[in-house]
MDTraj code that builds the backbone (N, CA, C; nanometers):
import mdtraj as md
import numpy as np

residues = "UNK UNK UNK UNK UNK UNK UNK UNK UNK UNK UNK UNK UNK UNK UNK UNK UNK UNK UNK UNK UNK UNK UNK UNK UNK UNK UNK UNK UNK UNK UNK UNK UNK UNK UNK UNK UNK UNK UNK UNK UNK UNK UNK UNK UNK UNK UNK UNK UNK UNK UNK UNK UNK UNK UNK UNK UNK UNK UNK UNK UNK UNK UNK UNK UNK UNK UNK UNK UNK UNK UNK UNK UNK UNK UNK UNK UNK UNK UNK UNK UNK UNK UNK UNK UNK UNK UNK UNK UNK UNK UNK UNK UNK UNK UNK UNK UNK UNK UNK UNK UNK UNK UNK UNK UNK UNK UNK UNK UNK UNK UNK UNK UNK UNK UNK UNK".split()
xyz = np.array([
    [0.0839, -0.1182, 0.0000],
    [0.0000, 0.0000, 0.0000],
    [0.0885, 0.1248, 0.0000],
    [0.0329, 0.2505, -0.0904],
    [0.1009, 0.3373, -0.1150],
    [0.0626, 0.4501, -0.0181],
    [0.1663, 0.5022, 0.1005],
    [0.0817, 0.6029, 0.1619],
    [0.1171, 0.7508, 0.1465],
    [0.1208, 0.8662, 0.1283],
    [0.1138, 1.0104, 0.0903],
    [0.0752, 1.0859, 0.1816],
    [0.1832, 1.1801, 0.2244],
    [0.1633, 1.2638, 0.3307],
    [0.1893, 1.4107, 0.2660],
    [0.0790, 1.5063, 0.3253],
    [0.1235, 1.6312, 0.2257],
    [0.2035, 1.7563, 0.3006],
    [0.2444, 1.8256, 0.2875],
    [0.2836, 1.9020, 0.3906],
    [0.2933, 2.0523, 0.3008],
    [0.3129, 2.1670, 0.3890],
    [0.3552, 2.2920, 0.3526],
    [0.2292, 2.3470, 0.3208],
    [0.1124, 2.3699, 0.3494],
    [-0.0311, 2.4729, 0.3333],
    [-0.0213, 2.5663, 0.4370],
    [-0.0559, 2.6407, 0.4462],
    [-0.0602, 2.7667, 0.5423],
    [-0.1841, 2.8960, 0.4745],
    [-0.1293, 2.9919, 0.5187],
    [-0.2261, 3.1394, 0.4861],
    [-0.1395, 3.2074, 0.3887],
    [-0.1422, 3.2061, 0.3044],
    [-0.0584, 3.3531, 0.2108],
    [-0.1208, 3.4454, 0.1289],
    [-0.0419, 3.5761, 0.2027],
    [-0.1463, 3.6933, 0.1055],
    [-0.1431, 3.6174, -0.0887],
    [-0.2282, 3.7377, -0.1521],
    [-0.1891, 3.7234, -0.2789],
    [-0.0901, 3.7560, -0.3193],
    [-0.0513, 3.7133, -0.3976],
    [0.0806, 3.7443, -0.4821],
    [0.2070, 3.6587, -0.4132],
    [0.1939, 3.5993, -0.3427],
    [0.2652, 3.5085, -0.2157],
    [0.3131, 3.3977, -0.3022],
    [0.4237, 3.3655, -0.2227],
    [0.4667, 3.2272, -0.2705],
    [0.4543, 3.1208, -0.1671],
    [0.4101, 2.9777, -0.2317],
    [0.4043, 2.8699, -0.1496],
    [0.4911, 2.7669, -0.2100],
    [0.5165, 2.6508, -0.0938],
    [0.5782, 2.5025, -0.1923],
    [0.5145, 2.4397, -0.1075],
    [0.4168, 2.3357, -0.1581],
    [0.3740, 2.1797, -0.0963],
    [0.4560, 2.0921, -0.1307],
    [0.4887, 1.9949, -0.0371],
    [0.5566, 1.8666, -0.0493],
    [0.4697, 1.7693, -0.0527],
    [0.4855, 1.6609, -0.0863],
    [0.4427, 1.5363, -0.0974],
    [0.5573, 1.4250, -0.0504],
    [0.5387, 1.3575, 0.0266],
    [0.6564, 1.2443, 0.0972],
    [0.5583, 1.1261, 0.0663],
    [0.5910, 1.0315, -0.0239],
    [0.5230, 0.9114, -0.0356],
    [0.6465, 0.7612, 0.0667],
    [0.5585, 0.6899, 0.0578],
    [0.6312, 0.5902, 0.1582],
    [0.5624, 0.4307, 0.0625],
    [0.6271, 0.3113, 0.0239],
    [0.6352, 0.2559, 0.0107],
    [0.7167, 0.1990, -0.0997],
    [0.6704, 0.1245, -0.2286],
    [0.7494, 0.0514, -0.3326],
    [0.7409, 0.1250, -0.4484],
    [0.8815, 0.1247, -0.4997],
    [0.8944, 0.1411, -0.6651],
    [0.8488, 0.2531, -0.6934],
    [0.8293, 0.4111, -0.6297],
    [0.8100, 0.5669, -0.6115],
    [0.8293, 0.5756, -0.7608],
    [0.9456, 0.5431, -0.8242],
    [0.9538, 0.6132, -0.9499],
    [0.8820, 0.6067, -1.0557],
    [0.8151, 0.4593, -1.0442],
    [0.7166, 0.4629, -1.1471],
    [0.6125, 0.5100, -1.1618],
    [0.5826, 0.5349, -1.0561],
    [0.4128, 0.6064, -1.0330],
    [0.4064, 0.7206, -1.0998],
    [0.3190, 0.7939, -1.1783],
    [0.3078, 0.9031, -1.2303],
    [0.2153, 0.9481, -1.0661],
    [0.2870, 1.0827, -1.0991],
    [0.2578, 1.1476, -0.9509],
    [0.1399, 1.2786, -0.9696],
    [0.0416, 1.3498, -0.8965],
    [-0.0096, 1.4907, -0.9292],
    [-0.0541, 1.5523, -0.7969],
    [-0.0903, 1.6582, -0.8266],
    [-0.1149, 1.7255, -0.7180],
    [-0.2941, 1.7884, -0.7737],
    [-0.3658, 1.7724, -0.6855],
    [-0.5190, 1.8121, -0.7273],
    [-0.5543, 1.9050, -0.6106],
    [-0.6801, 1.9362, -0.6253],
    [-0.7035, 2.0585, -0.5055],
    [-0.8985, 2.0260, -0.5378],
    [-0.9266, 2.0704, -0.4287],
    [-1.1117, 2.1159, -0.3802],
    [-1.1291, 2.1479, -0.3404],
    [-1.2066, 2.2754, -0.3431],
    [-1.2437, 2.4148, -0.2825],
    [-1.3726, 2.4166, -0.2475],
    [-1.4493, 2.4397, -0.1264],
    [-1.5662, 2.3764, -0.1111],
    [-1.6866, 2.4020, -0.2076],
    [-1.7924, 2.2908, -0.2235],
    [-1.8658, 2.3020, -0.3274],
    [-1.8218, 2.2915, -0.4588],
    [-1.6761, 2.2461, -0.4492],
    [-1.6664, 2.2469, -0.5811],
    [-1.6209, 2.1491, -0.5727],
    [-1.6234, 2.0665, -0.7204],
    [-1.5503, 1.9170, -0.7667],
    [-1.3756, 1.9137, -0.7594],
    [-1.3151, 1.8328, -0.7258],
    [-1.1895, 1.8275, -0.6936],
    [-1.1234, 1.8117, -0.8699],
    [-0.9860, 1.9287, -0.8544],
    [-1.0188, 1.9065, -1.0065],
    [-0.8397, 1.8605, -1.0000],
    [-0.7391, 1.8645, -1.1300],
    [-0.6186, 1.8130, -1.1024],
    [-0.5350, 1.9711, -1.1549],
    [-0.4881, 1.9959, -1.0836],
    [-0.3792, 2.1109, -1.0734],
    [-0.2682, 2.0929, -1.1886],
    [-0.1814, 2.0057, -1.1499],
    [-0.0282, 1.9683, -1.1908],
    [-0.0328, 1.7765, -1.1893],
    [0.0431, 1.7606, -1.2586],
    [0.0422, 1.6145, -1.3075],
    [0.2091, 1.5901, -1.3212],
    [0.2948, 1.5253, -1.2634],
    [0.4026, 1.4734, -1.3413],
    [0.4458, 1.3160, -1.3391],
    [0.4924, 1.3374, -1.5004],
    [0.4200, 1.1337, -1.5169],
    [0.5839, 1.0768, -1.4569],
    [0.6091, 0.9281, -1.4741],
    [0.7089, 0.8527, -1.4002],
    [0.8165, 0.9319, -1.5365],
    [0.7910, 0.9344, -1.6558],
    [0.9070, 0.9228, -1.7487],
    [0.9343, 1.1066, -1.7579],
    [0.8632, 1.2111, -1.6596],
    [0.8840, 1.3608, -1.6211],
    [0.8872, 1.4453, -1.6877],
    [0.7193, 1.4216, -1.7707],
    [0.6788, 1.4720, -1.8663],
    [0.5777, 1.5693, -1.7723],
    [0.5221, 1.6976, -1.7548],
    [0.4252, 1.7586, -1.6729],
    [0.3056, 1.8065, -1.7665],
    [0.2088, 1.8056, -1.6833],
    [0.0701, 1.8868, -1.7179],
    [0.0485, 1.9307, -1.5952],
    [-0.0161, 2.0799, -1.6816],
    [-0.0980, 2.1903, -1.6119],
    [-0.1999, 2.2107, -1.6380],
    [-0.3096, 2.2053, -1.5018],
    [-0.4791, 2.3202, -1.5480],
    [-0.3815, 2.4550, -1.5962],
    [-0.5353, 2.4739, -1.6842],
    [-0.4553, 2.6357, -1.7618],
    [-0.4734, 2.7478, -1.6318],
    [-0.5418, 2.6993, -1.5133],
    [-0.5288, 2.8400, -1.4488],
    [-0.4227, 2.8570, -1.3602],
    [-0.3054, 2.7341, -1.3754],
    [-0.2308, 2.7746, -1.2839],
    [-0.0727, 2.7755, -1.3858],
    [-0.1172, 2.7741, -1.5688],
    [0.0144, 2.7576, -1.6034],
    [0.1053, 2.8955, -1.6109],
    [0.1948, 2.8647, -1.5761],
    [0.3178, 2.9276, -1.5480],
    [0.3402, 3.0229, -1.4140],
    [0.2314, 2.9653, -1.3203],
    [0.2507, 3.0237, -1.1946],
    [0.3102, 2.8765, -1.0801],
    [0.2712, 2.8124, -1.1293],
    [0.2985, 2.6169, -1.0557],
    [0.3812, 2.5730, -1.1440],
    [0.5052, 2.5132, -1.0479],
    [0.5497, 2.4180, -1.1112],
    [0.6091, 2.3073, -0.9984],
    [0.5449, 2.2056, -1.1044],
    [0.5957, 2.0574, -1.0509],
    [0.6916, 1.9860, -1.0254],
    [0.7530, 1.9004, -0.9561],
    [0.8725, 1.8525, -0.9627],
    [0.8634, 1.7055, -0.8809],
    [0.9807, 1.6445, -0.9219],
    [0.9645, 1.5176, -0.8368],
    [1.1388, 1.4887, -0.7907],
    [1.1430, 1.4232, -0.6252],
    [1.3262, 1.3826, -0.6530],
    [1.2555, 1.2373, -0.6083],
    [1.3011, 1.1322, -0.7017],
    [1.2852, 1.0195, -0.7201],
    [1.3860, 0.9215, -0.6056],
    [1.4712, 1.0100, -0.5674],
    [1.5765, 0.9168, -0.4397],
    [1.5227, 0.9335, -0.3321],
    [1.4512, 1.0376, -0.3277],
    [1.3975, 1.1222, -0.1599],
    [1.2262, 1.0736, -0.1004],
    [1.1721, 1.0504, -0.2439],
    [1.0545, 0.9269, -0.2842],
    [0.9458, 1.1056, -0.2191],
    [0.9719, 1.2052, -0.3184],
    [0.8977, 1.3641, -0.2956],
    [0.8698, 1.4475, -0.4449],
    [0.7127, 1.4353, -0.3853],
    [0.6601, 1.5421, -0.4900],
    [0.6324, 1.6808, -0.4544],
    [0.6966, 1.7876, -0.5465],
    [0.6708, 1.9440, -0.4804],
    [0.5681, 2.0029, -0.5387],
    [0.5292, 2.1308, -0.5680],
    [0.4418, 2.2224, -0.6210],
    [0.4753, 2.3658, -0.5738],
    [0.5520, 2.3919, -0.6296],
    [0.5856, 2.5092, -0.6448],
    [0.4873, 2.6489, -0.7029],
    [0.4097, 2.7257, -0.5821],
    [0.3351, 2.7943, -0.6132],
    [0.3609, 2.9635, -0.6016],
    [0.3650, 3.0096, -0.7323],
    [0.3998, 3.1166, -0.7200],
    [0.2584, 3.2130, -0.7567],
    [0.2952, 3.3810, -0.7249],
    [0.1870, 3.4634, -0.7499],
    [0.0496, 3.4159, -0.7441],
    [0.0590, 3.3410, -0.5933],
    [-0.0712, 3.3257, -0.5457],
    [-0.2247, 3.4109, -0.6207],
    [-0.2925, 3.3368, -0.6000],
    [-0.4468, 3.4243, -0.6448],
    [-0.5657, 3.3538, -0.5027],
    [-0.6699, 3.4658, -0.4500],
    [-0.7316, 3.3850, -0.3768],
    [-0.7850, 3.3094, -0.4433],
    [-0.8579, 3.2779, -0.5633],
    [-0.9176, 3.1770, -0.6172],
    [-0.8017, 3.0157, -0.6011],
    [-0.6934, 3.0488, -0.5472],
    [-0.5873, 2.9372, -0.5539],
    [-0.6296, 2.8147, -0.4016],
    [-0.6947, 2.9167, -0.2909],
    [-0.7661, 2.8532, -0.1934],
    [-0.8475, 2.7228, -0.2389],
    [-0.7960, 2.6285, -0.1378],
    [-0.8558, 2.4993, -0.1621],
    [-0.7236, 2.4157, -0.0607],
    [-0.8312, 2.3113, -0.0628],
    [-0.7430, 2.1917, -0.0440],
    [-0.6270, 2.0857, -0.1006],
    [-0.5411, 2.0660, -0.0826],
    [-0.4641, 2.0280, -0.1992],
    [-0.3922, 1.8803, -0.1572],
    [-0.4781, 1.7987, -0.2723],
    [-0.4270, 1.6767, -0.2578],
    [-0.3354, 1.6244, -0.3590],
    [-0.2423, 1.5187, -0.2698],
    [-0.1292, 1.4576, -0.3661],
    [-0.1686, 1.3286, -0.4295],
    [-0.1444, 1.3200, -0.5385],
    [-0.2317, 1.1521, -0.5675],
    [-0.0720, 1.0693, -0.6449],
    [-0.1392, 0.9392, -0.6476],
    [-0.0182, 0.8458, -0.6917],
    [-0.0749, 0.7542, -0.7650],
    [-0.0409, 0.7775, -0.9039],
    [-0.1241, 0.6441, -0.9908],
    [-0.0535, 0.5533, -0.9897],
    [-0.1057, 0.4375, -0.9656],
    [-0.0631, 0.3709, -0.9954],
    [-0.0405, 0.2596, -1.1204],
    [-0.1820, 0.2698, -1.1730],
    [-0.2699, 0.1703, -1.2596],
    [-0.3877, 0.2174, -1.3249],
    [-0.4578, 0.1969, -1.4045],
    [-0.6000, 0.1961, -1.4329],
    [-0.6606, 0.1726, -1.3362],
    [-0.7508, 0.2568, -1.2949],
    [-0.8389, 0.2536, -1.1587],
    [-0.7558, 0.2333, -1.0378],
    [-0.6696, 0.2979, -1.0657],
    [-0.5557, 0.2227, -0.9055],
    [-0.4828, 0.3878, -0.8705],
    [-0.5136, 0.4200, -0.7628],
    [-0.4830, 0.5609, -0.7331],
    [-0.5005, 0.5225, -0.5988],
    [-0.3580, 0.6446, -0.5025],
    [-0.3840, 0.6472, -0.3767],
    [-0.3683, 0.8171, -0.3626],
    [-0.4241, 0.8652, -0.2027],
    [-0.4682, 1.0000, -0.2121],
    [-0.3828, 1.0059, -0.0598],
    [-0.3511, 1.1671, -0.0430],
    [-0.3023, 1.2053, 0.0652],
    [-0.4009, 1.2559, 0.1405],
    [-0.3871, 1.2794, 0.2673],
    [-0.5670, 1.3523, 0.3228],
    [-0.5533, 1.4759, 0.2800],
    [-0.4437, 1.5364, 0.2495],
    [-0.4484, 1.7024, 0.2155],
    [-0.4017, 1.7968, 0.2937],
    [-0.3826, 1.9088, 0.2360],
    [-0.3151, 2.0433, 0.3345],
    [-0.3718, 2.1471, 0.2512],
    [-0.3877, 2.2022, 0.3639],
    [-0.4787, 2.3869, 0.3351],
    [-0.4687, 2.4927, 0.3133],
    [-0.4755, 2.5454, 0.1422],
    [-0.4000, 2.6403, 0.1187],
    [-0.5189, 2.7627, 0.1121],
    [-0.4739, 2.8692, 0.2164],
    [-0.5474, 2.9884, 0.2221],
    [-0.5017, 3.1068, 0.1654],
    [-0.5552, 3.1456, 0.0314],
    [-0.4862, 3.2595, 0.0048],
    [-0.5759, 3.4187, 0.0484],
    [-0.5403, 3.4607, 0.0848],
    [-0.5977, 3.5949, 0.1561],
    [-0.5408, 3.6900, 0.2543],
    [-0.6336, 3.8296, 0.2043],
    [-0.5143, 3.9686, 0.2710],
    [-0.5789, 3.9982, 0.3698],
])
top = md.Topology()
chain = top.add_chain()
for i, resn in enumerate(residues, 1):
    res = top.add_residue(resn, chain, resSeq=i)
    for name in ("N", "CA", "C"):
        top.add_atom(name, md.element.get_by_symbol(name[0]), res)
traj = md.Trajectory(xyz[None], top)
């Protein structure tokens, strides 16, 4: 079993910079295509940043070129590098780990508040 712990959410004004981590714990980290998703209440959880095992990335268009993704494959850690915060960036932000077709594990999340 694959488990995912998220870390680094807090309060930041706008225009703020954040980094979430992701620390996964079990087998074979590198293959997993890794992402980072978020849900803001009432709303459907949607996928932020994506980076696959072979470290190819995708972005939602509302966060391209303000997020960027990364993975260190020895340290078994996914980041998200969030720059020029927006409050619409508020939400919850989960780390996911594919594994397979229908095979995904989820982190419980960390809380990103953007506001002045």
């Amino acid at each position: 079993q694959v488990q995912l712990v998220e870390s680094g959410g807090g309060l930041v004004q706008p225009g703020g910079s954040l980094r979430l981590s992701c620390a996964a714990s079990g087998s074979i980290f590198s293959i997993y295509d890794m992402g980072w998703y978020r849900q803001a209440p009432g709303k459907q959880r949607e996928l932020v940043a994506q980076i696959l095992s072979g470290g190819s990335t995708n972005y939602a268009d509302s966060v391209k070129g303000r997020f960027t993704i990364s993975r260190d494959n020895a340290k078994k850690l996914v980041y998200l590098q969030m720059d020029s915060l927006k409050s619409e960036d508020t939400a919850v932000y989960y780390c996911n780990a594919h594994i397979g077709p229908r095979k995904d594990y989820w982190g419980k999340g960390t809380l990103v508040t953007v506001s002045s």
